[in-house]
TORLUMRO-271187 format. One record per residue: residue number from 1; residue in one letter; x, y, z of N, C-alpha, C in turn. Coordinates in pm, whole numbers, plus 50000, padded with zeros to 5 digits. Layout:
N
<fike nr="NUM" rest="a" n_east="X" n_north="Y" n_up="Z" ca_east="X" ca_north="Y" ca_up="Z" c_east="X" c_north="Y" c_up="Z"/>
...
end
This chain:
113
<fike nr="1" rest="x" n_east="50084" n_north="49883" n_up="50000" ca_east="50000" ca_north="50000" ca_up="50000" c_east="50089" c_north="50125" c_up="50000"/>
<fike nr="2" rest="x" n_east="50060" n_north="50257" n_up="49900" ca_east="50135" ca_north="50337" ca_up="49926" c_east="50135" c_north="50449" c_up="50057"/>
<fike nr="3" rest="x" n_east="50199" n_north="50498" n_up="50105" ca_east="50203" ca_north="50578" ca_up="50167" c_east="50132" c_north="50665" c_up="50189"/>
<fike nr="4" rest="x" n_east="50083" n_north="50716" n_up="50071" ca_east="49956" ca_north="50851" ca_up="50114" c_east="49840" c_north="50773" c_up="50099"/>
<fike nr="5" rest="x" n_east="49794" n_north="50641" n_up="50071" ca_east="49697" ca_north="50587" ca_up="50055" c_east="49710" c_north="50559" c_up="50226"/>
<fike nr="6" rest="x" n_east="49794" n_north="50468" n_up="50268" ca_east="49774" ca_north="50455" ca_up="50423" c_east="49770" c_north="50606" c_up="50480"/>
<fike nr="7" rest="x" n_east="49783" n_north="50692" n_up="50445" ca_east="49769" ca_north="50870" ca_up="50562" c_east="49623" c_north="50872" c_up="50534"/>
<fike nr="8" rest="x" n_east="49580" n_north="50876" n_up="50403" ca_east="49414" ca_north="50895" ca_up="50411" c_east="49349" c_north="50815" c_up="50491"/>
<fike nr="9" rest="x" n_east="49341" n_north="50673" n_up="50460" ca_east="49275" ca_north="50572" ca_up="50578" c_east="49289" c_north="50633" c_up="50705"/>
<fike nr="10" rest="x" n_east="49417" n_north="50670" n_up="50781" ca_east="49417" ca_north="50691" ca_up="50924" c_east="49378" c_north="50830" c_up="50916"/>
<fike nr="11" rest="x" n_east="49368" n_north="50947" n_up="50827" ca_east="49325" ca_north="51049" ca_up="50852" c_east="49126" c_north="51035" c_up="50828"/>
<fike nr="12" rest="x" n_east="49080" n_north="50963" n_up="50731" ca_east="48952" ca_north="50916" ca_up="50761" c_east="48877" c_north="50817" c_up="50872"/>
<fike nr="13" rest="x" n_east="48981" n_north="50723" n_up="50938" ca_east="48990" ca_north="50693" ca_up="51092" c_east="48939" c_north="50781" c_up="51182"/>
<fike nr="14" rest="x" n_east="49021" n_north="50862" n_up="51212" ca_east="49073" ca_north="50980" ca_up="51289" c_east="48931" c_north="51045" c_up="51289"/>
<fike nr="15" rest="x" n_east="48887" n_north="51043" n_up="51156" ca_east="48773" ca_north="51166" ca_up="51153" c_east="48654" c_north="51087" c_up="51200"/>
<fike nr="16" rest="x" n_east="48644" n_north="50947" n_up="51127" ca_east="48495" ca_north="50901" ca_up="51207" c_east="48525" c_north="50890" c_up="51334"/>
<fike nr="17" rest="x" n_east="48662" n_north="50860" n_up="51427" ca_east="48658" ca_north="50852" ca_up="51582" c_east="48591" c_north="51019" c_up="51622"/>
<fike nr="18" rest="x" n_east="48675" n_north="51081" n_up="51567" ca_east="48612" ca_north="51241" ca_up="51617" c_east="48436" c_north="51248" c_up="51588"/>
<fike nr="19" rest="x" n_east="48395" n_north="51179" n_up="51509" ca_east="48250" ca_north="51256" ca_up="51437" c_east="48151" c_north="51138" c_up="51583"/>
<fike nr="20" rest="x" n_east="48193" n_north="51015" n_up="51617" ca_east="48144" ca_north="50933" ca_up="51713" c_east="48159" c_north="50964" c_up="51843"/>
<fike nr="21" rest="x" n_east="48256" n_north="51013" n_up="51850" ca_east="48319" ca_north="50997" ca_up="52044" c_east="48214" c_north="51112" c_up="52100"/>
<fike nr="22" rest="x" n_east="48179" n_north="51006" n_up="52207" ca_east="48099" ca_north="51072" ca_up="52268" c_east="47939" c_north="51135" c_up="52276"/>
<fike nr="23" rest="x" n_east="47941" n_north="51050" n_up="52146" ca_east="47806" ca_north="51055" ca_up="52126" c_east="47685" c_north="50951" c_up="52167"/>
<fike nr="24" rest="x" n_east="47712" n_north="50879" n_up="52283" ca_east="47614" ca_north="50837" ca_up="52342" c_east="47642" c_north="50824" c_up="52492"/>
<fike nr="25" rest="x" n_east="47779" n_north="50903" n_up="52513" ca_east="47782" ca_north="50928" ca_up="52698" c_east="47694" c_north="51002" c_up="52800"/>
<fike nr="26" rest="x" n_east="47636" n_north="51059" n_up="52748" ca_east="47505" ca_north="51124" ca_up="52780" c_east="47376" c_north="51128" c_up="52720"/>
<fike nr="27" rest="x" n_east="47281" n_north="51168" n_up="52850" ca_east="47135" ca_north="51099" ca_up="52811" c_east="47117" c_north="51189" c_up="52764"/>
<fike nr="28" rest="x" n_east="46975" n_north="51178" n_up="52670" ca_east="46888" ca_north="51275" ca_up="52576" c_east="46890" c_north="51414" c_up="52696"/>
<fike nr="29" rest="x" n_east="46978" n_north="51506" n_up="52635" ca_east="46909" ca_north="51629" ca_up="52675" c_east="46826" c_north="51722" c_up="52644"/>
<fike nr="30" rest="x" n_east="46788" n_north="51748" n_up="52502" ca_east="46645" ca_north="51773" ca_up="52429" c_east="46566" c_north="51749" c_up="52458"/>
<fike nr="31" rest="x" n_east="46460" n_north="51809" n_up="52504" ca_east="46312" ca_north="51761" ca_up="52508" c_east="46294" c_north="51729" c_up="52373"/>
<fike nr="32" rest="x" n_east="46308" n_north="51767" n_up="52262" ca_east="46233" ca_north="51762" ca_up="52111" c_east="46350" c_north="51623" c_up="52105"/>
<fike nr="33" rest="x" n_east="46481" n_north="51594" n_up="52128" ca_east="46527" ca_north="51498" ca_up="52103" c_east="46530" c_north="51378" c_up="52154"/>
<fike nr="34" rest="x" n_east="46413" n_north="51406" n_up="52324" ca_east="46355" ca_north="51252" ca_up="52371" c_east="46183" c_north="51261" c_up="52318"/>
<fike nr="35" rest="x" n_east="46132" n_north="51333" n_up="52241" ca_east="46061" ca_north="51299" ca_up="52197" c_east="46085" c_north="51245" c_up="52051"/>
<fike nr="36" rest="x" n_east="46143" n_north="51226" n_up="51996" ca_east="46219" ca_north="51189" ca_up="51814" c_east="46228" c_north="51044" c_up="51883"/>
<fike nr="37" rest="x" n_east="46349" n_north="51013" n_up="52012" ca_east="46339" ca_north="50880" ca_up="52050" c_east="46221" c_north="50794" c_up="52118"/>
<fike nr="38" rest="x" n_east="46134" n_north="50870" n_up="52161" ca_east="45991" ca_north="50839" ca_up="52203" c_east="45906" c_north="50776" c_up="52101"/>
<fike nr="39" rest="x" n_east="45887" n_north="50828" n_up="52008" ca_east="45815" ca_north="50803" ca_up="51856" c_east="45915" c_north="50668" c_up="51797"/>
<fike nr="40" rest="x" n_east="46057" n_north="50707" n_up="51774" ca_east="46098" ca_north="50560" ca_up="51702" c_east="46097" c_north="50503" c_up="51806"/>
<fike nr="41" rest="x" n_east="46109" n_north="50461" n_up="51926" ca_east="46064" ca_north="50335" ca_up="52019" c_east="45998" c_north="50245" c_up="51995"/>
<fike nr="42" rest="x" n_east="45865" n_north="50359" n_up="51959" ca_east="45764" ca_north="50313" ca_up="51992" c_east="45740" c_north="50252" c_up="51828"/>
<fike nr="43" rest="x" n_east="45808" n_north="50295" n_up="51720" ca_east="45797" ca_north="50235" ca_up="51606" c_east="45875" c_north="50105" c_up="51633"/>
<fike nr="44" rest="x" n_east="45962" n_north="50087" n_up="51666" ca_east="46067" ca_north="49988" ca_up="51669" c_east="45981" c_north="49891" c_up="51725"/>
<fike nr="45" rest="x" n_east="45938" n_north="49897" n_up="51877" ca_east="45854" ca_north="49774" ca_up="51968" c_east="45724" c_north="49722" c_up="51925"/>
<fike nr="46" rest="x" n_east="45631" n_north="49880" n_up="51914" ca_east="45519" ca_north="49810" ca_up="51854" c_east="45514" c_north="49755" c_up="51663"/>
<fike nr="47" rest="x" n_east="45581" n_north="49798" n_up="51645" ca_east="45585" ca_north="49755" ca_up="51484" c_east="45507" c_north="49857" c_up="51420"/>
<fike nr="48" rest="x" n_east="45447" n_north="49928" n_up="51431" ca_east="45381" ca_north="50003" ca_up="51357" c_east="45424" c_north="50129" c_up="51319"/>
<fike nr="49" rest="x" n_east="45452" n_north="50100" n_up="51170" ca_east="45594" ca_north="50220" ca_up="51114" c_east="45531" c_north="50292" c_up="51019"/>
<fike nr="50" rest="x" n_east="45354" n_north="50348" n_up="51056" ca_east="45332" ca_north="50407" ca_up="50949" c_east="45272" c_north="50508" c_up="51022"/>
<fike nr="51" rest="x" n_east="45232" n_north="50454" n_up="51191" ca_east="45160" ca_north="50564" ca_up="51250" c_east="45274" c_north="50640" c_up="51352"/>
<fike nr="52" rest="x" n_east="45299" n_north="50731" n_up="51347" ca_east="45387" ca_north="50738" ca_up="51454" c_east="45319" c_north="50822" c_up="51581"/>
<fike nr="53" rest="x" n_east="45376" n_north="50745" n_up="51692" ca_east="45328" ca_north="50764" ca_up="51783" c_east="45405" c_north="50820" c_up="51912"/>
<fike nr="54" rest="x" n_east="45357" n_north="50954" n_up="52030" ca_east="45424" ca_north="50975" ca_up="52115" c_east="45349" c_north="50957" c_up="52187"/>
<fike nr="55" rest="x" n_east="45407" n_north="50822" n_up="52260" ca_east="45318" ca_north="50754" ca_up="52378" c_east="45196" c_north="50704" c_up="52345"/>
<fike nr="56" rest="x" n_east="45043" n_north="50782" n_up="52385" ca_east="44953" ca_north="50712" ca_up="52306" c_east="44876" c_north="50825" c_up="52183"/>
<fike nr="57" rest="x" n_east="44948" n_north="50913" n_up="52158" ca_east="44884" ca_north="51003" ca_up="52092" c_east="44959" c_north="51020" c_up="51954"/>
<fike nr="58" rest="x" n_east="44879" n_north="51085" n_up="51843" ca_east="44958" ca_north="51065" ca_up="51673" c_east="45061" c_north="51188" c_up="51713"/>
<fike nr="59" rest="x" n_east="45195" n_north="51153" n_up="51621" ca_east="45225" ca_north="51237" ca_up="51595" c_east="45324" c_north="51285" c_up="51508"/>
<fike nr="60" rest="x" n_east="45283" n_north="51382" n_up="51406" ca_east="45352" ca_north="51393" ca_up="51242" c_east="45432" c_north="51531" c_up="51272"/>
<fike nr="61" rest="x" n_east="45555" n_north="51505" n_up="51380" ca_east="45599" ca_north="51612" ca_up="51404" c_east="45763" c_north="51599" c_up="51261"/>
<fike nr="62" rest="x" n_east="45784" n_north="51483" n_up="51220" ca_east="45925" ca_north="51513" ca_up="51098" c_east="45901" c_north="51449" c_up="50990"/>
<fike nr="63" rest="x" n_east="45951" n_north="51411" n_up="50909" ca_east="45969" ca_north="51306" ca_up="50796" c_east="45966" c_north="51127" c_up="50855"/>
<fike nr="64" rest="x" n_east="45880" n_north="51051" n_up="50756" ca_east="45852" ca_north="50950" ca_up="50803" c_east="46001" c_north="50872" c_up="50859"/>
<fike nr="65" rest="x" n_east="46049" n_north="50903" n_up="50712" ca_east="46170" ca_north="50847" ca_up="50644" c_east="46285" c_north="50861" c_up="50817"/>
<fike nr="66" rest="x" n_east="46260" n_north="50922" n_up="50874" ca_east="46393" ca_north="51016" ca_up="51004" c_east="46337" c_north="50893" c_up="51087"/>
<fike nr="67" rest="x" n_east="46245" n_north="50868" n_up="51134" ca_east="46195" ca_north="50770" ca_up="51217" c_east="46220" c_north="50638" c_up="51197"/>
<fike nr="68" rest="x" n_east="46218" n_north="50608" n_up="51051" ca_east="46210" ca_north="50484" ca_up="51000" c_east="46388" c_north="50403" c_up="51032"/>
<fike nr="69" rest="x" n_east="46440" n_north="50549" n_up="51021" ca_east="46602" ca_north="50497" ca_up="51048" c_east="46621" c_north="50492" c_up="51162"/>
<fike nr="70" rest="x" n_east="46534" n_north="50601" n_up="51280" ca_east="46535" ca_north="50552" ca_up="51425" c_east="46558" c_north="50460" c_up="51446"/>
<fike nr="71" rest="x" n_east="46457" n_north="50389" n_up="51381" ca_east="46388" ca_north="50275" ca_up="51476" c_east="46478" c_north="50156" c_up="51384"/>
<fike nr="72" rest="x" n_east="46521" n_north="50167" n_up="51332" ca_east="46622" ca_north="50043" ca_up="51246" c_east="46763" c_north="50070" c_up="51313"/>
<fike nr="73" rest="x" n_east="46795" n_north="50180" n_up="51339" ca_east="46947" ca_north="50164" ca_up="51413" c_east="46906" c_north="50127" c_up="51578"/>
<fike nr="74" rest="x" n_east="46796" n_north="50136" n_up="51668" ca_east="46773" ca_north="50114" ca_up="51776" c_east="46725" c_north="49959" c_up="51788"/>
<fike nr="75" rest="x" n_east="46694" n_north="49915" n_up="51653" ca_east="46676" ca_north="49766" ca_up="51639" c_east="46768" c_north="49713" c_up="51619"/>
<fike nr="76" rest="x" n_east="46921" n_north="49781" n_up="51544" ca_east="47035" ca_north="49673" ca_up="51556" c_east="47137" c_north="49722" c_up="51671"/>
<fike nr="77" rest="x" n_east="47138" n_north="49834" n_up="51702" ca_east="47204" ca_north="49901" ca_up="51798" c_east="47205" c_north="49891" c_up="51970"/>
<fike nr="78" rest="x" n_east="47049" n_north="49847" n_up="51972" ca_east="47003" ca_north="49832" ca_up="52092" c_east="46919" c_north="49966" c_up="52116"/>
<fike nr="79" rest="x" n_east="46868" n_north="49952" n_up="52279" ca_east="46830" ca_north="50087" ca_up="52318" c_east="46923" c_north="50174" c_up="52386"/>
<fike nr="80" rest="x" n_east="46982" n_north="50269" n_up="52359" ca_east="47075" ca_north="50345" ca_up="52368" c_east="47096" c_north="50475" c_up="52281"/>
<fike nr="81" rest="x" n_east="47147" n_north="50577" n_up="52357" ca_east="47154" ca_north="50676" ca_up="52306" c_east="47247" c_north="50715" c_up="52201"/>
<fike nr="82" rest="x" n_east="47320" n_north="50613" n_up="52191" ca_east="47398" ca_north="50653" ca_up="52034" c_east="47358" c_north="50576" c_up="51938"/>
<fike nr="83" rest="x" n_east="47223" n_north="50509" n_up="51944" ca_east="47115" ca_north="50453" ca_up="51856" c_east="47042" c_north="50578" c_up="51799"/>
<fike nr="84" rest="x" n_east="46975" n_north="50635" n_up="51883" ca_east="46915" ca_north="50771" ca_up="51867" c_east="47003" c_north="50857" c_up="51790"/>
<fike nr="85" rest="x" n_east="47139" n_north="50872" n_up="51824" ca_east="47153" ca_north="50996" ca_up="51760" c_east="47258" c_north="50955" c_up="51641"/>
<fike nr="86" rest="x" n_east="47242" n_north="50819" n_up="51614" ca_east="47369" ca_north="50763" ca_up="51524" c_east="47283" c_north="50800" c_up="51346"/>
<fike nr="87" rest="x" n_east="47155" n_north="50827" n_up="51370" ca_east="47159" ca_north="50853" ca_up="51192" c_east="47158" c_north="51074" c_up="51182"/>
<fike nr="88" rest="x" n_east="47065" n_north="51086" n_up="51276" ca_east="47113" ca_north="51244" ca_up="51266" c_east="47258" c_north="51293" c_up="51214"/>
<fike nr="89" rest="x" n_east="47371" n_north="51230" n_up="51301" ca_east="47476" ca_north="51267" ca_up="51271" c_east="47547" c_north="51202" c_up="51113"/>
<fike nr="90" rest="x" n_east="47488" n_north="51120" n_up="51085" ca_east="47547" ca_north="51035" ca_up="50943" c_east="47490" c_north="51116" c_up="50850"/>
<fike nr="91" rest="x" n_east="47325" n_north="51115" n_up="50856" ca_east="47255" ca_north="51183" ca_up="50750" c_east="47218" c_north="51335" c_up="50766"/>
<fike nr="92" rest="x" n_east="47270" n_north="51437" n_up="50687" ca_east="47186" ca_north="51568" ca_up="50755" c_east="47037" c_north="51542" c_up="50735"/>
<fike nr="93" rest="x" n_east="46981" n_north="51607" n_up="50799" ca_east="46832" ca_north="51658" ca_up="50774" c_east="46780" c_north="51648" c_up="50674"/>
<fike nr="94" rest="x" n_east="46851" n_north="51803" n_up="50569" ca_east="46749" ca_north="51798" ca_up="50438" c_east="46746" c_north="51706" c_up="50344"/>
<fike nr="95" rest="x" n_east="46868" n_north="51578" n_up="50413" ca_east="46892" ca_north="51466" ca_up="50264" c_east="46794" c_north="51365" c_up="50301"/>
<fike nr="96" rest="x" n_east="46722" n_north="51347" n_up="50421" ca_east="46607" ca_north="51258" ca_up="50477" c_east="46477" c_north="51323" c_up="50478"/>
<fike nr="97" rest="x" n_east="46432" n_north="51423" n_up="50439" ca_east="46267" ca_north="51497" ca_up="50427" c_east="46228" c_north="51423" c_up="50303"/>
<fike nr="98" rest="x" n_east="46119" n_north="51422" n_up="50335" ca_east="46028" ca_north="51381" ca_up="50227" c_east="45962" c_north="51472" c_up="50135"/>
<fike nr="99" rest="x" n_east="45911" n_north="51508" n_up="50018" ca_east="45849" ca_north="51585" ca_up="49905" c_east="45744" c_north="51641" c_up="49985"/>
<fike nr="100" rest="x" n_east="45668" n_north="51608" n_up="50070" ca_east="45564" ca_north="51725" ca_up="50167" c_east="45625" c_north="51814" c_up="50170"/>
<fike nr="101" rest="x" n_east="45731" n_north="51790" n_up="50292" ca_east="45800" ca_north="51906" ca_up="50352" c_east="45841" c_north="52004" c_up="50252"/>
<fike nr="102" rest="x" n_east="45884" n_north="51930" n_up="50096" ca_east="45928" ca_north="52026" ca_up="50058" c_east="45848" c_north="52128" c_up="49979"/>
<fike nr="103" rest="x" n_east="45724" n_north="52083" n_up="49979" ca_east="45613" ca_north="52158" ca_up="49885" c_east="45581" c_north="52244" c_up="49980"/>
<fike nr="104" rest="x" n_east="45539" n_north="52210" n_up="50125" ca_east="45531" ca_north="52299" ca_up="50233" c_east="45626" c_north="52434" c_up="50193"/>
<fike nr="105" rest="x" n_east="45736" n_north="52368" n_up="50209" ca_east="45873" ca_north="52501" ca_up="50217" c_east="45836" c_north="52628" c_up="50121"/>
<fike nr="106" rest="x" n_east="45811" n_north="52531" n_up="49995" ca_east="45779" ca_north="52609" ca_up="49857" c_east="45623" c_north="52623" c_up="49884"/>
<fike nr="107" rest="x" n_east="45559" n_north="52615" n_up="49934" ca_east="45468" ca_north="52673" ca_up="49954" c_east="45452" c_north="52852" c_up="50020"/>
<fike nr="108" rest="x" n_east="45560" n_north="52811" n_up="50123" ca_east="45555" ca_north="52957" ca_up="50242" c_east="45672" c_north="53035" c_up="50158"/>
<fike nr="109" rest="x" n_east="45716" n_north="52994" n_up="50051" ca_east="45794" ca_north="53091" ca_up="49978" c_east="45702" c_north="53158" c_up="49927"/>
<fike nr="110" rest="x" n_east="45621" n_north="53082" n_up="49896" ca_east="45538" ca_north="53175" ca_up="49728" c_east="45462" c_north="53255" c_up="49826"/>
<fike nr="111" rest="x" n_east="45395" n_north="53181" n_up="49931" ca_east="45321" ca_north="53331" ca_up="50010" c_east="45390" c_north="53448" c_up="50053"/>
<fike nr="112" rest="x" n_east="45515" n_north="53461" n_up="50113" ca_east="45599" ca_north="53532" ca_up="50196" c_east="45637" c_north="53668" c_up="50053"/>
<fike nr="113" rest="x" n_east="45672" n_north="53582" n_up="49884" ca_east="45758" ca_north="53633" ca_up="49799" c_east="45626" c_north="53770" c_up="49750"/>
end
């Protein structure tokens, strides 16, 4: 292997240890971010990945799609907090919304413009 091929590997190392550490030594301090884990829980246990639910009430507070990965990394990950926050940090936001949100967006443009 050449030389700068092994510096990239350990400099892309380096970077996923930095982008991970520490990201599940502490509990949910968000209210909005123990409710995100409240909803995929509850997708993950009860199985039902179309209604989402906080506790016993609906609720269509993000993109289906954000939940759906919840509850699939807390299903192989376990329950734990770097289950919760292991796709936020992989995926940004606007690359997981769904076409609502975005007609919404473009919606409050055209009113606002």
């Amino acid at each position: 292997m050449r030389p700068a091929r092994k510096a990239a590997i350990w400099v892309f190392v380096v970077l996923l240890f930095l982008l991970f550490r520490g990201l599940g030594d502490h509990g949910l301090l968000d209210p909005i971010e123990g409710l995100n884990a409240s909803v995929a829980l509850n997708m993950a246990t009860r199985g039902d990945l179309f209604v989402p639910r906080a506790g016993d009430f609906f609720y269509m507070g993000k993109a289906m799609g954000f939940w759906w990965l919840s509850a699939l990394c807390l299903k192989i990950l376990g329950w734990s907090e770097l289950a919760v926050r292991f796709w936020p940090v992989i995926v940004p936001r606007p690359q997981i919304e769904d076409f609502n949100s975005l007609v919404v967006v473009h919606d409050k443009m055209e009113f606002y413009s």
